[in-house]
Biopython code that builds the backbone (N, CA, C, O; Angstrom):
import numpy as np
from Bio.PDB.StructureBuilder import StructureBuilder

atoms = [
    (1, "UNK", "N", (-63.737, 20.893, -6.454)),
    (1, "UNK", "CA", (-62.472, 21.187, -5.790)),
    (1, "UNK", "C", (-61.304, 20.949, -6.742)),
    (1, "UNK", "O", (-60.355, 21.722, -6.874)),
    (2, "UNK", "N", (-61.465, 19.854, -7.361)),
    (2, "UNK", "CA", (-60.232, 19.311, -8.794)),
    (2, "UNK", "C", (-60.552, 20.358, -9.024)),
    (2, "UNK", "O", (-59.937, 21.054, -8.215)),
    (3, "UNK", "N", (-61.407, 21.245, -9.897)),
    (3, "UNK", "CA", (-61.034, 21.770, -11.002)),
    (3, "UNK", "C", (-60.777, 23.523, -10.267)),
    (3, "UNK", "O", (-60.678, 24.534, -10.961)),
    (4, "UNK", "N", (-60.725, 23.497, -9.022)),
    (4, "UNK", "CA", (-60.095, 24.882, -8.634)),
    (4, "UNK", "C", (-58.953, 24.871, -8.542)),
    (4, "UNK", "O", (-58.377, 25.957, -8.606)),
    (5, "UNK", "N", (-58.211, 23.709, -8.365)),
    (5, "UNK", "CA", (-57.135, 23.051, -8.282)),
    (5, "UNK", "C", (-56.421, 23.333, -9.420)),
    (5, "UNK", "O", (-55.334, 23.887, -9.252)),
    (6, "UNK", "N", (-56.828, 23.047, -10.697)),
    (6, "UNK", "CA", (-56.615, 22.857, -11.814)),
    (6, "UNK", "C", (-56.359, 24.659, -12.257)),
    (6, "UNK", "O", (-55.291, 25.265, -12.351)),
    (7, "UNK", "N", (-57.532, 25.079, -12.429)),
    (7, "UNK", "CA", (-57.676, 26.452, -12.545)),
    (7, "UNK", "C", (-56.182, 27.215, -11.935)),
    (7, "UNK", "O", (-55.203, 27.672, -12.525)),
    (8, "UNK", "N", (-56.469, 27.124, -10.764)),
    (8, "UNK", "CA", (-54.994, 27.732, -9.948)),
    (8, "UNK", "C", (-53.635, 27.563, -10.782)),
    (8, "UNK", "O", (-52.928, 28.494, -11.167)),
    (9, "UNK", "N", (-53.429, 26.328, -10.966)),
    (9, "UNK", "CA", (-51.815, 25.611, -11.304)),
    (9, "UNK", "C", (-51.999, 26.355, -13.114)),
    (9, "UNK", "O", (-51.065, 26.821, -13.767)),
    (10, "UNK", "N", (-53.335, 26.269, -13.527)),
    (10, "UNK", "CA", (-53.365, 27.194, -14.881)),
    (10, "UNK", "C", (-52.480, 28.724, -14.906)),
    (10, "UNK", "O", (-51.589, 29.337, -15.494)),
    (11, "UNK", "N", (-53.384, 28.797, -13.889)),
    (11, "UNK", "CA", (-53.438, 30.692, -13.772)),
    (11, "UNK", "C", (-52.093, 31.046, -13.237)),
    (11, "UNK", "O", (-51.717, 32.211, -13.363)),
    (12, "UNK", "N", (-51.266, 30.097, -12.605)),
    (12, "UNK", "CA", (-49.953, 30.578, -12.105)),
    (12, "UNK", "C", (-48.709, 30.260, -13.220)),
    (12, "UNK", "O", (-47.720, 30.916, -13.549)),
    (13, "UNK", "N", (-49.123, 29.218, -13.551)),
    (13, "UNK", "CA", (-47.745, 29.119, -15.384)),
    (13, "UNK", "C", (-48.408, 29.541, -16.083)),
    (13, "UNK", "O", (-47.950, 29.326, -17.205)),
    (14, "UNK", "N", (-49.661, 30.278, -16.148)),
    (14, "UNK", "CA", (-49.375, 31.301, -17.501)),
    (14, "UNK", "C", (-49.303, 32.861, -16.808)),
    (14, "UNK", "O", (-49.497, 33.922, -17.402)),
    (15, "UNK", "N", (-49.040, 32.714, -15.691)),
    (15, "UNK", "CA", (-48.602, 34.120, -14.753)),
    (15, "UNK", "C", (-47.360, 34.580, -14.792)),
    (15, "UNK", "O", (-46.918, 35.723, -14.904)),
    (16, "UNK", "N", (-46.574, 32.970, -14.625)),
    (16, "UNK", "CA", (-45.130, 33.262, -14.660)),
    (16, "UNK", "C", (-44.584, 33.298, -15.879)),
    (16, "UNK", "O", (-43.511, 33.877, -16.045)),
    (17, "UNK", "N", (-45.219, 32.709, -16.870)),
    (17, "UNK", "CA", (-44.703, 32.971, -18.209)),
    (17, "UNK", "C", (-44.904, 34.384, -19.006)),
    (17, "UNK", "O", (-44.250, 34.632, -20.019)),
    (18, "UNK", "N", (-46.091, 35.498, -18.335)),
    (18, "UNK", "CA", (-46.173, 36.159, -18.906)),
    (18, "UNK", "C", (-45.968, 37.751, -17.464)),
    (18, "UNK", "O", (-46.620, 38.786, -17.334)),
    (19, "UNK", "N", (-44.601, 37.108, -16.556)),
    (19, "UNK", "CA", (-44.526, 37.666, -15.206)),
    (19, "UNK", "C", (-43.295, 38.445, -15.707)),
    (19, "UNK", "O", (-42.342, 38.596, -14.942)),
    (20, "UNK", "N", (-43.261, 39.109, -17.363)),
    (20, "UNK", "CA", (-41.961, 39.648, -17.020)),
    (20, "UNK", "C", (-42.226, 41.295, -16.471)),
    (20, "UNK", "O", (-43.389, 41.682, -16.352)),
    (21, "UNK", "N", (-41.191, 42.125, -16.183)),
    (21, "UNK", "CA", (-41.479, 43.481, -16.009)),
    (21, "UNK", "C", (-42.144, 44.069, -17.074)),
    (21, "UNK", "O", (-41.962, 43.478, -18.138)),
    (22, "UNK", "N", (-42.982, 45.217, -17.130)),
    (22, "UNK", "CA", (-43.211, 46.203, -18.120)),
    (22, "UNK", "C", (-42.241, 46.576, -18.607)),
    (22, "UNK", "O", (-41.107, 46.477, -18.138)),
    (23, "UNK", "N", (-42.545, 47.033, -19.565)),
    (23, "UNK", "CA", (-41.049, 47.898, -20.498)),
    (23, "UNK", "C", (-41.327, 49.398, -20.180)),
    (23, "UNK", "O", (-42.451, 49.748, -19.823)),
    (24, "UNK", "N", (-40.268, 50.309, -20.315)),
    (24, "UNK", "CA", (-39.827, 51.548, -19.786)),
    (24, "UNK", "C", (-40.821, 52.178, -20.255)),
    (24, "UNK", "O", (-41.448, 52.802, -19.399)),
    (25, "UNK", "N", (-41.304, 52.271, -21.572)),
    (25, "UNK", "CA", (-42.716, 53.409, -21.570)),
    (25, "UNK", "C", (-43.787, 53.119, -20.644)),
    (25, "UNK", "O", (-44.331, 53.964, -19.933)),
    (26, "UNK", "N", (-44.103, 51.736, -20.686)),
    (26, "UNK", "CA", (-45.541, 51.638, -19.517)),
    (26, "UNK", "C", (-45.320, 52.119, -18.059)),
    (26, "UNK", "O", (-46.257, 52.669, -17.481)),
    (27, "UNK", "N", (-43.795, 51.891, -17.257)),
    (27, "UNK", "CA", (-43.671, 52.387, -15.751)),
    (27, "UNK", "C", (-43.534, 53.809, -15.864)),
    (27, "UNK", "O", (-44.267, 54.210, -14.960)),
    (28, "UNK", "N", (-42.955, 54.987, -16.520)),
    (28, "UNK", "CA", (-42.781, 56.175, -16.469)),
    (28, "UNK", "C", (-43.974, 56.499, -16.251)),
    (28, "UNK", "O", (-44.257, 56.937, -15.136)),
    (29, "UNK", "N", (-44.983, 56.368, -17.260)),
    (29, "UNK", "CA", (-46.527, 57.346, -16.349)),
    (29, "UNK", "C", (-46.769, 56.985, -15.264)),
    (29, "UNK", "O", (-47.240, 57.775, -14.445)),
    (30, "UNK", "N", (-46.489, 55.563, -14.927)),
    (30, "UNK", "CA", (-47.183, 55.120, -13.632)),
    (30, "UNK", "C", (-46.545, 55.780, -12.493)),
    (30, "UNK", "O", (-47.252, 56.009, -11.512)),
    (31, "UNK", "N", (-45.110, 56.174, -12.477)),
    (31, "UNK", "CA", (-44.170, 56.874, -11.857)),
    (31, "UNK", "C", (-45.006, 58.269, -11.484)),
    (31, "UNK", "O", (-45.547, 58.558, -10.417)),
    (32, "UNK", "N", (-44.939, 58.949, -12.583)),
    (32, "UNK", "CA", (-45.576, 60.532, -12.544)),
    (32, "UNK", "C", (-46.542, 60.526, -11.847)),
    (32, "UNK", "O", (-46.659, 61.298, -10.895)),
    (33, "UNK", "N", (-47.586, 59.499, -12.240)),
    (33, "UNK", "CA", (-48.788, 59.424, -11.320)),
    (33, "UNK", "C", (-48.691, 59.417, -10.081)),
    (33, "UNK", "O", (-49.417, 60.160, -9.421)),
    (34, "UNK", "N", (-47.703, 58.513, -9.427)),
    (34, "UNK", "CA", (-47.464, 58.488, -7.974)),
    (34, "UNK", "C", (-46.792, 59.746, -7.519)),
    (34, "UNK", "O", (-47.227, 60.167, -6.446)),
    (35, "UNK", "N", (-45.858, 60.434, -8.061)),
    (35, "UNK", "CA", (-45.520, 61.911, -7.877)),
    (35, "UNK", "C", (-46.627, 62.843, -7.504)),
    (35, "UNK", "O", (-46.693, 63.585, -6.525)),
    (36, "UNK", "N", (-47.695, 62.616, -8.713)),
    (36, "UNK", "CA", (-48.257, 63.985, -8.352)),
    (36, "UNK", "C", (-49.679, 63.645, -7.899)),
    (36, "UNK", "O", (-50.607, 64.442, -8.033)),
    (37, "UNK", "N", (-49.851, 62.074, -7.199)),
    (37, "UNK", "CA", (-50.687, 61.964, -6.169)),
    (37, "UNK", "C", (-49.993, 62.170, -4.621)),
    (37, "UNK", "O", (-50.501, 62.524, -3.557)),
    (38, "UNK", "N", (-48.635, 61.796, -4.979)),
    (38, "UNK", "CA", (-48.413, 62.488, -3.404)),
    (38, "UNK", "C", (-48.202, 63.938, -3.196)),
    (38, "UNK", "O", (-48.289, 64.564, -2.140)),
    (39, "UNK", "N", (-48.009, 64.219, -3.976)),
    (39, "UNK", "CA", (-47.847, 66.120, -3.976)),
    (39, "UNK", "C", (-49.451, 66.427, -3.814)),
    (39, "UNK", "O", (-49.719, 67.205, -2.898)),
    (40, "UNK", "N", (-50.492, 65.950, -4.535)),
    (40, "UNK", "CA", (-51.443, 66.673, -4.161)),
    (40, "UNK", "C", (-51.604, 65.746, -2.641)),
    (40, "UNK", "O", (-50.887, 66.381, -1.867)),
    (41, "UNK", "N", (-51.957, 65.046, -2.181)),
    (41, "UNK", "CA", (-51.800, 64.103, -0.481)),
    (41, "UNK", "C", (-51.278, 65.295, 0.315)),
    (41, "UNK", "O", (-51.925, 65.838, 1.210)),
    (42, "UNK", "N", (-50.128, 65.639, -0.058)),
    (42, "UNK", "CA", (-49.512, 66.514, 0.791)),
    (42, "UNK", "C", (-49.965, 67.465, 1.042)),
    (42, "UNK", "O", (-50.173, 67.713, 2.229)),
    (43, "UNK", "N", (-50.412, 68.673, -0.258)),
    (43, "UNK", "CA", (-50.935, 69.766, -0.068)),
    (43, "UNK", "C", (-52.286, 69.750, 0.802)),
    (43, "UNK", "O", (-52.623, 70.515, 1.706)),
    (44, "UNK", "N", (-53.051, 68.484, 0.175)),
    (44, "UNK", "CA", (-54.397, 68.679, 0.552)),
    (44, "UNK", "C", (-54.010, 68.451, 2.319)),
    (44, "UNK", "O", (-54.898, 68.801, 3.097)),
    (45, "UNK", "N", (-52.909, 67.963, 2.824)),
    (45, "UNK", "CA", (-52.797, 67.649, 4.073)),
    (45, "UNK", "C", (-52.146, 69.006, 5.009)),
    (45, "UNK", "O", (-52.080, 69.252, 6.213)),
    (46, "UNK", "N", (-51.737, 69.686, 3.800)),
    (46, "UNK", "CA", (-51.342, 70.996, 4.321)),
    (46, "UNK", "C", (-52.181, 72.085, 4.449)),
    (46, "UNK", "O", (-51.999, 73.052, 5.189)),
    (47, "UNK", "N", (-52.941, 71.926, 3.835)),
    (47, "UNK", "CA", (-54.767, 73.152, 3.841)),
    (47, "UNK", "C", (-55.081, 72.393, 4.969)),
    (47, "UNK", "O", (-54.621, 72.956, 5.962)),
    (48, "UNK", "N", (-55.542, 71.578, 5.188)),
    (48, "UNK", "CA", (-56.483, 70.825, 6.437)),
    (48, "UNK", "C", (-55.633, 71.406, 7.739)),
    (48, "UNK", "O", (-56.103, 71.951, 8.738)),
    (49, "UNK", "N", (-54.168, 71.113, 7.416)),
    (49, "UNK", "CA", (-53.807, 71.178, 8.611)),
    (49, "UNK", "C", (-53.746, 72.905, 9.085)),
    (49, "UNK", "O", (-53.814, 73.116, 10.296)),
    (50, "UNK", "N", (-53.635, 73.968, 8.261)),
    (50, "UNK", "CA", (-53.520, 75.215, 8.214)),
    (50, "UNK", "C", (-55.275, 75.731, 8.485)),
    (50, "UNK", "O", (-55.634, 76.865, 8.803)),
    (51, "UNK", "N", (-56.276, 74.377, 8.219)),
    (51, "UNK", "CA", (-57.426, 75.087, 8.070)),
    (51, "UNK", "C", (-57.952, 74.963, 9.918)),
    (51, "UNK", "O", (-58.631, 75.780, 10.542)),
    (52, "UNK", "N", (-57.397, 73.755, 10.380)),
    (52, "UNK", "CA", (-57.281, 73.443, 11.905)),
    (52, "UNK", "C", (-57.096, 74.371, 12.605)),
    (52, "UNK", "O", (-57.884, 74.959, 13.345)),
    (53, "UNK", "N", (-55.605, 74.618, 12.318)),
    (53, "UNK", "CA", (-55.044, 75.932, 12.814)),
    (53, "UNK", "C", (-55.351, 77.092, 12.871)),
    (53, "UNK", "O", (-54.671, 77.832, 13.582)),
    (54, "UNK", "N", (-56.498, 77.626, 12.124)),
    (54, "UNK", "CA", (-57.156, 79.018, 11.871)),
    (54, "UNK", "C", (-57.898, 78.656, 12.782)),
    (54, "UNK", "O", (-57.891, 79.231, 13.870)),
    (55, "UNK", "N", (-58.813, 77.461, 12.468)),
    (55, "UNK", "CA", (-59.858, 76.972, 12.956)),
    (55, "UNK", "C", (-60.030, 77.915, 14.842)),
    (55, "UNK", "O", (-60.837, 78.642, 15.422)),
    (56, "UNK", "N", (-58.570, 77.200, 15.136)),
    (56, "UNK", "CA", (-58.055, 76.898, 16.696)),
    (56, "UNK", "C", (-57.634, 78.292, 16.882)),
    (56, "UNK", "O", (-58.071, 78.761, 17.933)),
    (57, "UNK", "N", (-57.179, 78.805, 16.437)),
    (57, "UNK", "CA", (-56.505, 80.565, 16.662)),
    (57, "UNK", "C", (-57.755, 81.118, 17.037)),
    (57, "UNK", "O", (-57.818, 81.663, 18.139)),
    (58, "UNK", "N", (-59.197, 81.056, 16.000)),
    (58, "UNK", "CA", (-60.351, 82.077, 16.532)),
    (58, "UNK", "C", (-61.191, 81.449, 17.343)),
    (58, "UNK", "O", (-62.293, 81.997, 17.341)),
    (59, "UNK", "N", (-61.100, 80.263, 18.231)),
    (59, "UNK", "CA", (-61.614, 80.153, 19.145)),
    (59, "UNK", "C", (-61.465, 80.899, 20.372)),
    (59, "UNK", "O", (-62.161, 80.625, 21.349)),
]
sb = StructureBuilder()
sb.init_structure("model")
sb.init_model(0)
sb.init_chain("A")
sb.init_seg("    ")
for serial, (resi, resn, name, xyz) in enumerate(atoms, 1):
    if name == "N":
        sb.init_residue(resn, " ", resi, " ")
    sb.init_atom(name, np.array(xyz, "f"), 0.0, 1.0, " ", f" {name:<3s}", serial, name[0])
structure = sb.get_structure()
């Protein structure tokens, strides 16, 4: 139990010492990425929902 104790109070001052932000090249891709996972989210949510809709018309 000490030494989870120990471990923890480790792992959090060398967390906060090394807790600063990324620098501007590392967040920009991560940015894009989230762009064009929600653009595809969307689309793919827009076929499904258009594929429903056919679906439901030729019944």
């Amino acid at each position: 139990m000490l030494l989870w104790v120990f471990f923890l109070v480790t792992l959090t001052l060398s967390s906060v010492s090394h807790g600063s932000l990324p620098s501007q090249p590392l967040r920009i891709p991560r940015y894009a990425d989230a762009i064009f996972t929600n653009s595809y989210r969307k689309v793919l949510g827009q076929l499904s929902a258009r594929k429903l809709l056919q679906d439901t018309m030729n019944r």
